[in-house]
C-alpha positions as CSV (number, residue, x, y, z in Angstrom):
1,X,0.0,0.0,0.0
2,X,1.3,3.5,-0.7
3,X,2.1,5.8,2.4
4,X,0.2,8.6,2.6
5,X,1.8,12.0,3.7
6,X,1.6,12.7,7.3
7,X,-1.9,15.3,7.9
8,X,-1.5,18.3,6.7
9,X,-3.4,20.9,9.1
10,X,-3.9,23.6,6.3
11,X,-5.6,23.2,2.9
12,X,-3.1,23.9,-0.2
13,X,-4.0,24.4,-3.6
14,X,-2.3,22.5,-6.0
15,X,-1.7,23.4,-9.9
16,X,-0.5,27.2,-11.3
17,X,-1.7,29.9,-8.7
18,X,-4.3,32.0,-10.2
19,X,-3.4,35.1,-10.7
20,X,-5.5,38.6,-11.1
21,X,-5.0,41.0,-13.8
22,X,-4.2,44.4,-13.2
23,X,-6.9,47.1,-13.4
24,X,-5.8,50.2,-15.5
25,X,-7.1,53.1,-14.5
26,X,-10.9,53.6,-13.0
27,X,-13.6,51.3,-14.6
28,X,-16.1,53.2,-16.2
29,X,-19.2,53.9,-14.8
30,X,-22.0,51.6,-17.1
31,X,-25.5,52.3,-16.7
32,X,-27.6,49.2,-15.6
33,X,-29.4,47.2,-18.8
34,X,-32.8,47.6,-18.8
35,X,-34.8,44.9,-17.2
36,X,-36.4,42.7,-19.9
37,X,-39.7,40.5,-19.5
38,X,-41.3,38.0,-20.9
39,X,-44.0,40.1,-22.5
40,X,-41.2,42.4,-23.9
41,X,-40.0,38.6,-25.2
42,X,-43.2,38.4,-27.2
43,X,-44.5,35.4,-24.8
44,X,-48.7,34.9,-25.0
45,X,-50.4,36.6,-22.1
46,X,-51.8,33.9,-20.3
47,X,-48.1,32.2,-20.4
48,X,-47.0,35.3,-18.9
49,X,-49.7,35.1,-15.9
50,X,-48.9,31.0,-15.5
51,X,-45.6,31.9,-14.9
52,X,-45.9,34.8,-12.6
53,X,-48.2,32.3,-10.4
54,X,-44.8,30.3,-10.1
55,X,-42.7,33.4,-9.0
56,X,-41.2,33.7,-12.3
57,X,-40.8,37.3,-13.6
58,X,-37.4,37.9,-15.2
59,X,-36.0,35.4,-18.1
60,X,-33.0,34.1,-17.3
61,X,-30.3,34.9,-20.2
62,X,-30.6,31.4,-22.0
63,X,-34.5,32.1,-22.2
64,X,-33.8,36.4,-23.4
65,X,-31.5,34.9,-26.0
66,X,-33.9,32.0,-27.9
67,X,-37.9,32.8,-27.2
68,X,-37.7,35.5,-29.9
69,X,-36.7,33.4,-32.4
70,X,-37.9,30.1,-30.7
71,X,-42.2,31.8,-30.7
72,X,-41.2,33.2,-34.6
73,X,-41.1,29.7,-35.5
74,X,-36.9,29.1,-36.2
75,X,-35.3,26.0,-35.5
76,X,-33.0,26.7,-32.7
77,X,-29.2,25.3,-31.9
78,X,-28.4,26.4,-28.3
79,X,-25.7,25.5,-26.5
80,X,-25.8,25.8,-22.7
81,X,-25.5,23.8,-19.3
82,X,-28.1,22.2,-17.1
83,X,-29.6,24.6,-14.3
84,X,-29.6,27.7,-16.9
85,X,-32.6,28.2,-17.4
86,X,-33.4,26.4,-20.8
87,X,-36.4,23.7,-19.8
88,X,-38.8,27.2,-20.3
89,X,-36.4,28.3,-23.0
90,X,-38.0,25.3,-25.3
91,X,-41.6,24.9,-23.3
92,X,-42.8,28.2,-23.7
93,X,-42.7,28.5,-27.1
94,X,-44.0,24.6,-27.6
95,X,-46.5,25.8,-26.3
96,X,-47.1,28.9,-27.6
97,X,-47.1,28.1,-31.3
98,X,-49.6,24.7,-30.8
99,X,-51.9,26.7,-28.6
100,X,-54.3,26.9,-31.3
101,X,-54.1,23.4,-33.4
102,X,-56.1,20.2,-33.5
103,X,-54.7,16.9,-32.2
104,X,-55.9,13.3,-33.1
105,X,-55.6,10.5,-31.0
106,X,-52.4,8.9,-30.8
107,X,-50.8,11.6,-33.2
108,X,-49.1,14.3,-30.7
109,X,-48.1,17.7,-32.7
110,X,-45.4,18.5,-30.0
111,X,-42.6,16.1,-28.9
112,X,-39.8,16.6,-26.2
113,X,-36.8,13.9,-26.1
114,X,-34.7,13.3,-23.0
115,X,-32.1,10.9,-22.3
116,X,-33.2,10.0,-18.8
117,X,-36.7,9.4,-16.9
118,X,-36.0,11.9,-14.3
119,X,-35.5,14.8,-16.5
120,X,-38.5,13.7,-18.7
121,X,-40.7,13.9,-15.4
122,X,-39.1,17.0,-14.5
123,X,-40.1,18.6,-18.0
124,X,-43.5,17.3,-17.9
125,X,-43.8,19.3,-14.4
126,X,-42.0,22.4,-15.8
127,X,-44.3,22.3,-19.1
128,X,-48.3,20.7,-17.9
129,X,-48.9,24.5,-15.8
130,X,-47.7,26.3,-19.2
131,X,-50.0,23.5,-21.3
132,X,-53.2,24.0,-18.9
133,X,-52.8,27.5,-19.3
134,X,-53.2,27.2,-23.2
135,X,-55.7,24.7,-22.9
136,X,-52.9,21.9,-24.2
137,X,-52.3,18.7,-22.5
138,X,-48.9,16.6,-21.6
139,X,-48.1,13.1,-21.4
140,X,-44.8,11.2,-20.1
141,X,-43.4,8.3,-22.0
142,X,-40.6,6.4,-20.4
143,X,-39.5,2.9,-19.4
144,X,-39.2,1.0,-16.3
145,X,-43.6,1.7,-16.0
146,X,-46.1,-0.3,-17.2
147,X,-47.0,1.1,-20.6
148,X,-50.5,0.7,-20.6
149,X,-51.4,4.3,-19.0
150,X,-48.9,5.9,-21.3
151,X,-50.8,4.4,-24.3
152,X,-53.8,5.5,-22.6
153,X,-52.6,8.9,-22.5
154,X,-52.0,8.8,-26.3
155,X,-55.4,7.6,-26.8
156,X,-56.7,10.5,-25.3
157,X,-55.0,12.7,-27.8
158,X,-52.0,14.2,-25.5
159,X,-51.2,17.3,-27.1
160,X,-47.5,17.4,-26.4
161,X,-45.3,14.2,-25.6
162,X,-42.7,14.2,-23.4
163,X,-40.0,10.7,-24.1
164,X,-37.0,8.9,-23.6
165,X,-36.2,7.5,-27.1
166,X,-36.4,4.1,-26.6
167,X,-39.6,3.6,-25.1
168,X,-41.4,5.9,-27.3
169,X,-39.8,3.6,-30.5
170,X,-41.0,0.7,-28.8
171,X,-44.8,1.7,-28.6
172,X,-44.6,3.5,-32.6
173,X,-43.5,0.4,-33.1
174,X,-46.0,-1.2,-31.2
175,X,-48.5,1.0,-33.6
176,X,-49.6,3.1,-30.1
177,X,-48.1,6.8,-31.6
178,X,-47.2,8.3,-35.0
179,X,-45.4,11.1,-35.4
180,X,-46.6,12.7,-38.6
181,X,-48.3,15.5,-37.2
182,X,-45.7,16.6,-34.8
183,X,-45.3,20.2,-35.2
184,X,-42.8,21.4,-32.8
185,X,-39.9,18.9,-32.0
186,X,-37.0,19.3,-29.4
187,X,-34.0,17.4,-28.7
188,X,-32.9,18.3,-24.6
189,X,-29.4,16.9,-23.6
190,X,-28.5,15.9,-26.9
191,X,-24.7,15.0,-25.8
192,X,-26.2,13.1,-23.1
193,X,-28.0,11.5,-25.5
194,X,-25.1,10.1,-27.6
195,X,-22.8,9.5,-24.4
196,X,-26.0,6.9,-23.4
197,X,-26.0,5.6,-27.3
198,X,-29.5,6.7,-27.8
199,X,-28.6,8.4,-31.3
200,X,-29.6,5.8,-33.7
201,X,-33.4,5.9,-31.9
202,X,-33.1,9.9,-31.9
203,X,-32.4,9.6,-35.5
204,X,-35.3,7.1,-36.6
205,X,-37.7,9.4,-34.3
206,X,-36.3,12.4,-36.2
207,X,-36.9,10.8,-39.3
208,X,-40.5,10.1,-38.2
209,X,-42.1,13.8,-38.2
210,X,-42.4,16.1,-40.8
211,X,-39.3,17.6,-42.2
212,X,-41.1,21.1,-42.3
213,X,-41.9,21.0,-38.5
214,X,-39.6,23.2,-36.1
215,X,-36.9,21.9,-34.4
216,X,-34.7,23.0,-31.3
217,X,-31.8,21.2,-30.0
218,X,-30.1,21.6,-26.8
219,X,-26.8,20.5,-25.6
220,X,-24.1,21.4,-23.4
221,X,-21.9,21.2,-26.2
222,X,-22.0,20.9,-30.0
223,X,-19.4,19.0,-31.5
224,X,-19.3,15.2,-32.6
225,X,-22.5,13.3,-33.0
226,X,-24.3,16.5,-31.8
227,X,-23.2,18.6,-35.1
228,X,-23.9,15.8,-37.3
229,X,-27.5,15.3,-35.7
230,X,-28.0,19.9,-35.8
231,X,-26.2,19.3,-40.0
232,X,-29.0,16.7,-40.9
233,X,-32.4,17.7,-39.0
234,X,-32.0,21.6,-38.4
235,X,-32.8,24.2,-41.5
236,X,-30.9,27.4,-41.2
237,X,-30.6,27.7,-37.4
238,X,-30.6,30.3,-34.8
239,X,-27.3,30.0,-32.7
240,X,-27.3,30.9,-29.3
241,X,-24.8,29.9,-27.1
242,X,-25.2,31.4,-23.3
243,X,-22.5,30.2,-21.1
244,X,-20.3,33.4,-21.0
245,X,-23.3,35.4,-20.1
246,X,-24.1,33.2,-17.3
247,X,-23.1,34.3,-14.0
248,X,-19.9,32.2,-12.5
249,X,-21.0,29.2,-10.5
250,X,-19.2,30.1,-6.7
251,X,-18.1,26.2,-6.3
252,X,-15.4,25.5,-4.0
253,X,-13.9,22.4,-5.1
254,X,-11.6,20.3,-2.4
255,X,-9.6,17.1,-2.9
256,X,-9.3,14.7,0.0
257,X,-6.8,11.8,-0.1
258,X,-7.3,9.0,2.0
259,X,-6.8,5.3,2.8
260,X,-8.9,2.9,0.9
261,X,-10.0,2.1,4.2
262,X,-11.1,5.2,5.2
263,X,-12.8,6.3,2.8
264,X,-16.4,4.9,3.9
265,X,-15.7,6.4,6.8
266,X,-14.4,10.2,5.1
267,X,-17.4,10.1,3.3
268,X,-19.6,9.5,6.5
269,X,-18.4,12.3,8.3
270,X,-18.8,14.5,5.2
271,X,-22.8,13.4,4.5
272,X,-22.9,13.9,9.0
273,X,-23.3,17.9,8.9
274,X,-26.7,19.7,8.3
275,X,-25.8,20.4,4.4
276,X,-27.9,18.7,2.0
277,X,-25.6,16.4,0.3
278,X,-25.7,14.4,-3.2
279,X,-22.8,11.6,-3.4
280,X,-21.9,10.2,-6.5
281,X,-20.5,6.5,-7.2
282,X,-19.5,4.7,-10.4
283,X,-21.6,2.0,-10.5
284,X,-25.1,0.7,-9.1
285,X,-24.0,-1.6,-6.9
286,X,-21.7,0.9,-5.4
287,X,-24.2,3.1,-4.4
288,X,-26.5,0.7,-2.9
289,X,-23.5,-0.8,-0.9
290,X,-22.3,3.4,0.2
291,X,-25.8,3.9,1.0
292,X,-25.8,1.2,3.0
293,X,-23.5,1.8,5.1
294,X,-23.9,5.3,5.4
295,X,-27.1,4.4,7.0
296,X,-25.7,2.1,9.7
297,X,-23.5,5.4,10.2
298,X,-26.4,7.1,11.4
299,X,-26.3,9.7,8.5
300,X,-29.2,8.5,6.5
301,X,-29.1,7.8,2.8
302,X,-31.5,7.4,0.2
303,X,-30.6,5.5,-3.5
304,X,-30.7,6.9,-6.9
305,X,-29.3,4.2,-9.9
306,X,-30.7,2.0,-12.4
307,X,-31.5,-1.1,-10.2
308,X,-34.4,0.8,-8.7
309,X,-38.0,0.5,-9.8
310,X,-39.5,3.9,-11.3
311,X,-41.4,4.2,-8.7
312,X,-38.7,4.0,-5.8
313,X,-36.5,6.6,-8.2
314,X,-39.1,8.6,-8.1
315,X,-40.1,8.4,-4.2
316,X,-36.3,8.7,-3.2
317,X,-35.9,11.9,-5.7
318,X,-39.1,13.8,-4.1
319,X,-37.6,12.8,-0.8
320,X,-34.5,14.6,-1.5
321,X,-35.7,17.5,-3.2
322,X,-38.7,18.3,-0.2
323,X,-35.6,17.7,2.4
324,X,-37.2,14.7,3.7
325,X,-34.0,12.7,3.2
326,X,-31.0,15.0,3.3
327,X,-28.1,12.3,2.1
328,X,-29.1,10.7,-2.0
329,X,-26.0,8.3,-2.9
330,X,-26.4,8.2,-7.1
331,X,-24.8,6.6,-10.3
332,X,-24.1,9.4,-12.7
333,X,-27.9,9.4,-13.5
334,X,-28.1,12.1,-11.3
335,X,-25.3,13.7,-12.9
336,X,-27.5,15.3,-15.8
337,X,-31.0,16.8,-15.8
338,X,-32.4,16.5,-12.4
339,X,-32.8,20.0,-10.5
340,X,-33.3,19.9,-6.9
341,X,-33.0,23.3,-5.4
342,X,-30.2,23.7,-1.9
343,X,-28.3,21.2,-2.6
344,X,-25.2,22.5,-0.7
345,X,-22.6,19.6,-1.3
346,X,-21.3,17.5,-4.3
347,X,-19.6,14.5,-3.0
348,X,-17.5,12.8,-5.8
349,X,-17.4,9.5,-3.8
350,X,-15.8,7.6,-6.7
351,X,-13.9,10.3,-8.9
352,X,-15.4,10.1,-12.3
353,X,-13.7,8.4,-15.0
354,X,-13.6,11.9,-17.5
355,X,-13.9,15.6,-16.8
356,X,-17.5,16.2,-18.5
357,X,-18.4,13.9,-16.0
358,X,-17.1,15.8,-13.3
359,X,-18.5,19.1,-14.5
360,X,-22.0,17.6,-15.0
361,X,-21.9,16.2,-11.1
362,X,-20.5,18.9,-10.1
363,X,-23.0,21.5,-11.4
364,X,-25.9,20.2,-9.4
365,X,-25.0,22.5,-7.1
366,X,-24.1,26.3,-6.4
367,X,-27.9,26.8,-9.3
368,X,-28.6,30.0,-10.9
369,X,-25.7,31.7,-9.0
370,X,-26.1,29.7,-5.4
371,X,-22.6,29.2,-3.9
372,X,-22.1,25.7,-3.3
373,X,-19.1,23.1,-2.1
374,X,-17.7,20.0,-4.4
375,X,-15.5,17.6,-2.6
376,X,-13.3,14.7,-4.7
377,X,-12.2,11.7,-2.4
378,X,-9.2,9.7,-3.8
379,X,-6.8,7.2,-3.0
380,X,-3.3,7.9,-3.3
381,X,-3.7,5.1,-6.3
382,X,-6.1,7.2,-8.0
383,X,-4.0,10.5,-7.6
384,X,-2.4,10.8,-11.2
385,X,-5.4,10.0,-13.1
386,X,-7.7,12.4,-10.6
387,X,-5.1,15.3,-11.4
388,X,-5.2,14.6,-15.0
389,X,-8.9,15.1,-14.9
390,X,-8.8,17.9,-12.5
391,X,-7.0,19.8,-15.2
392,X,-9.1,18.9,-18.2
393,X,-11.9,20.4,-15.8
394,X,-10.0,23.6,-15.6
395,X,-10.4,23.2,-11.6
396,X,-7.7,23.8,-9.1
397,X,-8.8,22.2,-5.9
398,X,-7.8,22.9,-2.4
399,X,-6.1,19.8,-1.5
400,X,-5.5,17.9,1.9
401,X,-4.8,14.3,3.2
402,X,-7.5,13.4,5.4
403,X,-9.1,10.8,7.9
404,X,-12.3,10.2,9.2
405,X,-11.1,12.5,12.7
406,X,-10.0,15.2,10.3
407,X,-11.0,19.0,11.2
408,X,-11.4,20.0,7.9
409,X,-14.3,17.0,7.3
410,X,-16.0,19.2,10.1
411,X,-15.3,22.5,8.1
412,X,-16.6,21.3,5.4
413,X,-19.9,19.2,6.6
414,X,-21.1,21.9,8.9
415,X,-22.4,21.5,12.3
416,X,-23.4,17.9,13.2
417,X,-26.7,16.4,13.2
418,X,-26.8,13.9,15.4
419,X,-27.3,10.3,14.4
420,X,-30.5,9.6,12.8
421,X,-32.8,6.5,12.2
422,X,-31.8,4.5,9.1
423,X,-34.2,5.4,6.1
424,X,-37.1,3.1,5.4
425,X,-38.7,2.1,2.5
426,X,-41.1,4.8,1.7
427,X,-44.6,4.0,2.2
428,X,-46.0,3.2,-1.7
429,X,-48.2,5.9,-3.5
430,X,-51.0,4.0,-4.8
431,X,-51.5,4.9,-8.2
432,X,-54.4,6.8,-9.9
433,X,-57.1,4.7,-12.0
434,X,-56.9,5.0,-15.6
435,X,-58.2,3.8,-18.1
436,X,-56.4,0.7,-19.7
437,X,-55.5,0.7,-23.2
438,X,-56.0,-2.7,-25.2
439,X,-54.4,-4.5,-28.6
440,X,-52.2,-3.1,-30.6
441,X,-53.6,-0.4,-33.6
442,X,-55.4,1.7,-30.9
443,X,-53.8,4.2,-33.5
444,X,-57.0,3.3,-35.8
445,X,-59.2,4.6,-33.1
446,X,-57.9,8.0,-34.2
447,X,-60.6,8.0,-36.9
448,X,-63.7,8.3,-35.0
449,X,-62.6,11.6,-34.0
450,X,-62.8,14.4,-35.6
451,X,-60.2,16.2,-33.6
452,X,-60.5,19.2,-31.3
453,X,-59.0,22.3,-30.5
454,X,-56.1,23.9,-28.5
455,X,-58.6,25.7,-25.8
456,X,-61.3,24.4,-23.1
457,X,-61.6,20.9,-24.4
458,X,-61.4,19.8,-20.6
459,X,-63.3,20.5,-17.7
């Protein structure tokens, strides 16, 4: 086993110092922008009102940059990073221009792809208030549920569809949807989307609506697979590209080097304080065995990975998100899409394996201009490749050898808690009846009706 360095008591940055430039004379004196709204924007009235219900006022500068083009009907390349904003950058206007159109039954005219089935459920609750508002209605189409209400949903002529790709291929090809009247079209995560291998079933969706329809694609970034999917499906787009205008994330990053067999123990005393914490492993099994034993810790853990049901992801996510739990141990599903407001701490339990991953983990917190704190735990073993990484990231940690007694665990965690009860299995949420969908071609039911309109069709 490697030795580690004896404690240091102080912090130390490693990499080049950063270094400030020098000012030159006074600054100028600028006069403050003018505030801009969503009216000045050109959204629809009653989109305005829905979203003043929800507190929301002010676009933020991904939504200022693409609505005007977005609601005058041009597809839209935009390149910019989860938490900015961007999930009303593409609903308002989806909504906006099929306020006033006719859907059939099984043929949405407004389709959203996501890569994961948290961020399709967090776009549906982001875009049904907007829908409602315009007299539109939403459906969710993802695996790991039983399919039968989704079809049901389809049947009942869902205005807009919200999917991952490859359940949504699997009921078109089941004869449940068609996409031939989709109007409106966007593509969310779309380097997520090719990092999970989902491009083939993007494509074949693509392929599937109408090649006049609008189309906007969002991704953190724009090169590879992404600029061969904007080259073939976009017509003349508009580019907008918001990350400089963003305000700086205030992220204090830390690296910790410990003993492989300290590090349950590191990470223990991290997850103890009263900070709302989100720890990330490598694989599945990983976090259900850190969870685990966090738990038997006495700092209580709930579980976020792919060897959950839907319907435990989705209890242990609200649980985090209303403070419930304050401890989630995830794969790097977490690592893209979800937004859960306060979380404080990023805990890279297992370093990632390449520095998009880090930045994507490490952007869940320190939102819309929160300050947050990111902490990397590493064995001496893992130190070249972590540093390598570390640099690709652009980041220059604070650095320390640590063990679980360590006073800069404390510093960073925050005051204890106290030990807590292990978390149990949430009690179930029975679900709501619906009406069952039978046989395949419940397409064909689509012409007994004669279609209806945008506004009021519900009570």
């Amino acid at each position: 086993m490697t030795a580690l360095p004896a404690e240091e008591s102080e912090l130390r940055p490693i990499g080049p110092p950063r270094t400030a430039r020098r000012r030159r004379g006074q600054r100028p004196t600028l006069m403050p922008a003018p505030v801009v709204t969503f009216a000045d924007l050109g959204v629809p009235a009653p989109l305005v009102a829905a979203l003043a219900e929800d507190g929301i006022k002010v676009p933020f500068p991904v939504q200022a940059a693409t609505l005007p083009d977005a609601l005058a009907g041009f597809d839209i390349l935009g390149r910019a990073q989860t938490g900015s904003g961007k999930t009303l950058g593409f609903c308002i206007p989806l909504v906006a221009r099929l306020a006033d159109g006719y859907t059939m039954a099984c043929r949405p005219r407004g389709l959203v792809l996501v890569p994961t089935r948290e961020l399709a459920t967090q776009v549906e609750a982001v875009l049904s208030p907007l829908a409602r508002a315009m007299g539109l209605s939403v459906a969710a189409i993802f695996g790991g549920t039983p399919q039968n209400p989704q079809v049901a949903a389809l049947r009942d002529r869902a205005d807009i569809v919200v999917a991952c790709p490859g359940r949504l291929a699997d009921l078109i090809g089941q004869d449940h949807c068609h996409l031939g009247d989709v109007e409106v079209t966007v593509l969310d995560e779309a380097d997520h989307m090719a990092d999970l291998g989902f491009l083939p079933d993007v494509r074949r969706l693509l392929e599937a609506t109408p090649p006049e329809g609008q189309r906007l694609l969002f991704s953190a970034t724009l090169d590879g697979a992404v600029d061969v999917l904007a080259r073939r499906f976009l017509t003349r787009p508009a580019r907008h590209s918001v990350d400089d205008a963003s305000p700086p994330a205030q992220i204090v990053h830390y690296l910790l080097t410990v003993t492989p067999a300290d590090r349950v123990e590191v990470v223990a005393a991290l997850a103890s304080g009263d900070n709302r914490a989100l720890i990330f492993t490598r694989t599945k099994h990983g976090a259900q065995q850190l969870a685990r034993q966090l738990n038997m810790a006495g700092a209580p853990a709930a579980e976020l990975h792919g060897n959950l049901t839907q319907g435990d992801r989705s209890r242990n996510l609200a649980a985090f998100g209303s403070g419930e739990v304050r401890v989630m141990v995830a794969t790097d599903i977490a690592a893209r899409g979800i937004h859960v407001d306060g979380i404080d701490l990023v805990i890279h339990a297992d370093p990632p394996t390449e520095h998009k991953a880090y930045v994507h983990r490490s952007g869940r917190t320190a939102r819309t201009g929160a300050e947050g704190t990111v902490v990397t735990v590493q064995t001496p073993a893992q130190a070249a490749e972590v540093r390598i990484l570390m640099r690709k990231a652009g980041v220059t940690p604070q650095a320390a050898t640590a063990s679980p007694g360590s006073a800069v665990l404390r510093s960073i965690a925050g005051p204890p808690v106290g030990r807590i009860a292990p978390v149990t299995q949430a009690a179930r949420i029975p679900a709501a009846d619906s009406a069952r969908a039978t046989g395949r071609g419940a397409a064909a039911a689509s012409g007994s009706f004669r279609g209806r309109g945008g506004r009021g069709r519900r009570s």
